[in-house]
C-alpha positions in Angstrom: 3.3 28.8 -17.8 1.4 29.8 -20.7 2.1 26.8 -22.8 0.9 24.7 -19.6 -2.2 23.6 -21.2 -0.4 22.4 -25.0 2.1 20.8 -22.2 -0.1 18.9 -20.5 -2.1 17.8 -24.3 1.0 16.9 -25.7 2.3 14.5 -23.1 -1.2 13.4 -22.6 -2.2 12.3 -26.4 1.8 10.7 -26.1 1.7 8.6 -23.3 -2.3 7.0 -24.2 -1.0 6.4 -27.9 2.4 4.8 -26.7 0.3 2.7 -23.9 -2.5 2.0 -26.9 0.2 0.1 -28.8 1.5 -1.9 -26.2 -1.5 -3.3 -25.2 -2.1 -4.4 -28.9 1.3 -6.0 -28.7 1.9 -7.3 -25.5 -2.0 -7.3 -23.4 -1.9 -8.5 -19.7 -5.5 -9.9 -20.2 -8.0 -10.8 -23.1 -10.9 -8.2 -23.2 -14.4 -9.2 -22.4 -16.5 -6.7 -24.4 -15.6 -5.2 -28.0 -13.6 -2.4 -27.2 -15.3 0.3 -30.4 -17.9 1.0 -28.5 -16.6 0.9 -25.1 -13.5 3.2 -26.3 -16.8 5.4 -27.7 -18.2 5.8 -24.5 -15.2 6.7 -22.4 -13.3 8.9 -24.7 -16.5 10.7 -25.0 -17.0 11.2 -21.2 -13.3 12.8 -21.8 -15.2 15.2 -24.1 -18.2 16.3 -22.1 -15.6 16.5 -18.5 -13.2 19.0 -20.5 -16.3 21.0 -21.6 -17.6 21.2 -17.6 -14.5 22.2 -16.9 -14.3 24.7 -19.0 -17.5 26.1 -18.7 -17.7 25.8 -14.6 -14.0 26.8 -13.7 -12.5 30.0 -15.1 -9.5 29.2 -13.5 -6.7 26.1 -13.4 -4.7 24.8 -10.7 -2.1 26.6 -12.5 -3.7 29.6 -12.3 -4.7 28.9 -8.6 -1.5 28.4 -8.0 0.2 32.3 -9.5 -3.2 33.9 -8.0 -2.1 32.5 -4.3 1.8 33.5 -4.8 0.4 36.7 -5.7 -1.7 37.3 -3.0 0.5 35.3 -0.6 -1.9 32.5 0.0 -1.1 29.2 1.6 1.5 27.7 4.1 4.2 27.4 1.5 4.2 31.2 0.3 4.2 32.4 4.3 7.2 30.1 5.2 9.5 31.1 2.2 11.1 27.7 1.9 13.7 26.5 -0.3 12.3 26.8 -3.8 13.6 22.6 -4.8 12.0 21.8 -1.2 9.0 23.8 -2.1 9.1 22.2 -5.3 9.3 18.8 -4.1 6.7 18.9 -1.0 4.4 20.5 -3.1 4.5 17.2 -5.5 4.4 14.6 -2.5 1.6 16.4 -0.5 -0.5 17.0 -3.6 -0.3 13.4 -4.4 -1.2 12.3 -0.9 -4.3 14.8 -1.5 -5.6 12.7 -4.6 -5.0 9.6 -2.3 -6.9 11.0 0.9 -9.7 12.1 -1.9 -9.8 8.9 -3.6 -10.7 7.2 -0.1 -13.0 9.4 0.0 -15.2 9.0 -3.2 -15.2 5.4 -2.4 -16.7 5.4 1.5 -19.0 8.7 1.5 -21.8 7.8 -0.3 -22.7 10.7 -2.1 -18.6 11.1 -3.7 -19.1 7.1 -4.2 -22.4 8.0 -6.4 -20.2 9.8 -9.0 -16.6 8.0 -8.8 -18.8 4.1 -9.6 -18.9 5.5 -13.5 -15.2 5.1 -13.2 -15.9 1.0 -11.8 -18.4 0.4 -13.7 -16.1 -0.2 -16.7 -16.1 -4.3 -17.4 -12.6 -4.0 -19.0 -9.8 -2.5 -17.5 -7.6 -0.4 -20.5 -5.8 3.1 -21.2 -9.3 4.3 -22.0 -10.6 3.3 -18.0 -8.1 6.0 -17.0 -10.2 8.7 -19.0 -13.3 7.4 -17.8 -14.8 9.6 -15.6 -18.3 11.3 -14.9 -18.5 15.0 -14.8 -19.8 15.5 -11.8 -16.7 13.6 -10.2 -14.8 15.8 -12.6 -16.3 18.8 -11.3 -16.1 18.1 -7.7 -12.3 16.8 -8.0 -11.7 20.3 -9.7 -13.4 21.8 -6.6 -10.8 20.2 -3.8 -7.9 20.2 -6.4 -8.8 24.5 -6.3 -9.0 24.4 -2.7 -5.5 22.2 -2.1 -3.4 24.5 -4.3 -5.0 27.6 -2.5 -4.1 25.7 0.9 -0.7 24.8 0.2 0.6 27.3 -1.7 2.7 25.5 -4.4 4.7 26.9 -6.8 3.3 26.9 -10.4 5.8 24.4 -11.7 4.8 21.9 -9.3 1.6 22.1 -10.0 2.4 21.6 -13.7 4.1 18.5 -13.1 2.0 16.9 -10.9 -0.4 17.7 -13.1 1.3 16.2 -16.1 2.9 13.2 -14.1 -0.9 12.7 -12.5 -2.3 12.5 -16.3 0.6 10.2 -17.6 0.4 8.0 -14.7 -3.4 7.1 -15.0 -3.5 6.2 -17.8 -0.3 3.6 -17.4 -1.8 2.3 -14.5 -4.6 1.9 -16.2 -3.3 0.1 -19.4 -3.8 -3.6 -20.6 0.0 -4.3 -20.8 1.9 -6.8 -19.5 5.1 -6.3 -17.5 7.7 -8.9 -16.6 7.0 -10.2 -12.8 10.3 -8.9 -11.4 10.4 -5.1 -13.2 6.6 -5.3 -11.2 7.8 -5.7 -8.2 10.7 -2.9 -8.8 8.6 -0.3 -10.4 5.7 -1.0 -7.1 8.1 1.2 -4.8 8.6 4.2 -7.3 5.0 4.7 -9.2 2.0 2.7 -9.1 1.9 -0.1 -11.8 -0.7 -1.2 -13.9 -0.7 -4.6 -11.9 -1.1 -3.0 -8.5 -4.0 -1.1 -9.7 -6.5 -3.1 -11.7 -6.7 -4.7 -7.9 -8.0 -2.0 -7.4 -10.9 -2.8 -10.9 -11.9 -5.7 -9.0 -15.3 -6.6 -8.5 -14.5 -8.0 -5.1 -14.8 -5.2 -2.6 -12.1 -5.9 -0.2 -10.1 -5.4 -3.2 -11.8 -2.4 -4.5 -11.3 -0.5 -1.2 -7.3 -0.8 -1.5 -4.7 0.4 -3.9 -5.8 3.7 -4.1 -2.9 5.5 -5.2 -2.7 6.7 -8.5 0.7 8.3 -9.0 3.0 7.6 -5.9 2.8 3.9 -4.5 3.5 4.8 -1.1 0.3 5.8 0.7 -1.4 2.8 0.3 1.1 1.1 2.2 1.6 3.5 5.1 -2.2 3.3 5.3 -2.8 -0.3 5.2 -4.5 -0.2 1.9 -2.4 -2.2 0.0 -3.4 -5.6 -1.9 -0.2 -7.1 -3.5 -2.3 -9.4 -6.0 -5.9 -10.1 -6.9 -7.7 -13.0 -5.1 -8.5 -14.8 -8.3 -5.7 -13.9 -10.5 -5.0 -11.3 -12.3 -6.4 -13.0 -16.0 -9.6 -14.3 -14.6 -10.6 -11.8 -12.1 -13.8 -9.5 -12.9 -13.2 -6.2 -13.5 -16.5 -3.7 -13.1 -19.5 -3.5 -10.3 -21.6 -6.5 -9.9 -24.5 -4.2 -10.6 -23.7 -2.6 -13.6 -22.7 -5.6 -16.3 -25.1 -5.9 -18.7 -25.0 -3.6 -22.2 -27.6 -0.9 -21.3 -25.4 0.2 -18.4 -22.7 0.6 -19.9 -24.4 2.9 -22.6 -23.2 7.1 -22.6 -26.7 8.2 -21.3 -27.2 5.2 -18.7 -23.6 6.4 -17.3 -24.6 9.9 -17.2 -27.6 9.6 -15.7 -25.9 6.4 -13.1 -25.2 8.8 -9.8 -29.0 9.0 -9.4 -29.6 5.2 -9.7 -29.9 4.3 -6.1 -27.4 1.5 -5.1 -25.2 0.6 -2.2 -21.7 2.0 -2.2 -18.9 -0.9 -2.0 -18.5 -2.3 1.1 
């Protein structure tokens, strides 16, 4: 596990530069604002979260993950399962742990505060699934820590649900058009880009469903699901209604956006 962190780089930087070029050459929907400056802004919030990180957390999942087999932490360490069931629960429940929490940082107010940088984007691309504030950052790092304590998983699970987690975002989050019928096949195995920028939408019935970012399944079994976007899926509006114009949508004005006072989505 010490090349985990070059692992999880590497198939990072590979998946947004492959998902980069197919939006260039096939694009599901014509962007709205120039996309130099926007891809500024949130490849530089990717900057300042891996510095938080690094300066708030001396330890990974990973590392949570060897500390509690060590000292015997968590339900799957005292109930010596199978290590390919181990291996396999640990992947499904820590998905379904990034669902429950991204329910979460859209209806409690003060999670909803940090998580609307992600929304406020007015153009849905590979970059939107980088685009996060570092407090949001922090405080997914916080529950993440507390999960893998919790549950006990080994440490290649966490590595590739941590890897599959990164890759998946930012497919899910690409510009890239995918043939109607491949949609509807890939919907039951991993959340598509289609099914998620539902999720982009400024209209909040449809923000508050597809919530899954890796594994499709939760937001059906929780009656989350949206199959398709009210007004279509080229002219819908992507962002919050109350963060559109340029200043917003500025570095600084993002940073500083979980002290504006505004209503959650409703």
């Amino acid at each position: 596990m010490q090349y985990e962190p070059q692992i999880r780089l590497a198939c990072s930087v590979g998946v947004f530069a492959i998902m980069a070029l197919w939006e260039l050459a096939g694009p599901r929907r014509a962007l709205t604002v120039r996309k130099g400056p926007r891809w500024f802004v949130n490849l530089s919030l990717v900057v300042i979260d891996t510095l938080v990180v690094r300066l708030l957390f001396p330890i990974a999942a990973v590392g949570m993950a060897e500390l509690s087999a060590v000292r015997g932490w968590g339900a799957l360490n005292m109930v010596h399962a199978p290590y390919w069931l181990a291996l396999t629960a640990s992947f499904i429940a820590l998905d379904f742990i990034v669902y429950v929490q991204h329910v979460l940082f859209h209806y409690v107010p003060f999670f909803w505060r940090f998580h609307r940088v992600h929304h406020a984007d007015v153009d849905f691309d590979v970059t939107t699934g980088l685009r996060f504030h570092p407090g949001e950052i922090a405080l997914s790092m916080c529950i993440k820590l507390g999960a893998v304590a919790l549950l006990g998983p080994p440490m290649e699970a966490v590595v590739a649900f941590e890897v599959a987690l990164n890759a998946t975002s930012l497919f899910n989050h690409s510009n890239v058009r995918i043939p109607l019928t491949i949609d509807r096949a890939l919907r039951f195995v991993v959340v598509t880009p289609d099914m998620h920028r539902v999720h982009h939408s400024v209209v909040s019935a449809e923000t508050n469903s597809n919530f899954g970012f890796n594994l499709p399944w939760w937001d059906r079994l929780c009656g989350t699901y949206t199959a398709q976007p009210r007004d279509g899926h080229t002219e819908m509006a992507i962002g919050l209604d109350q963060f559109r114009d340029r200043i917003s949508q500025r570095l600084v004005a993002l940073l500083w956006l979980p002290i504006i006072k505004q209503k959650r989505v409703e």
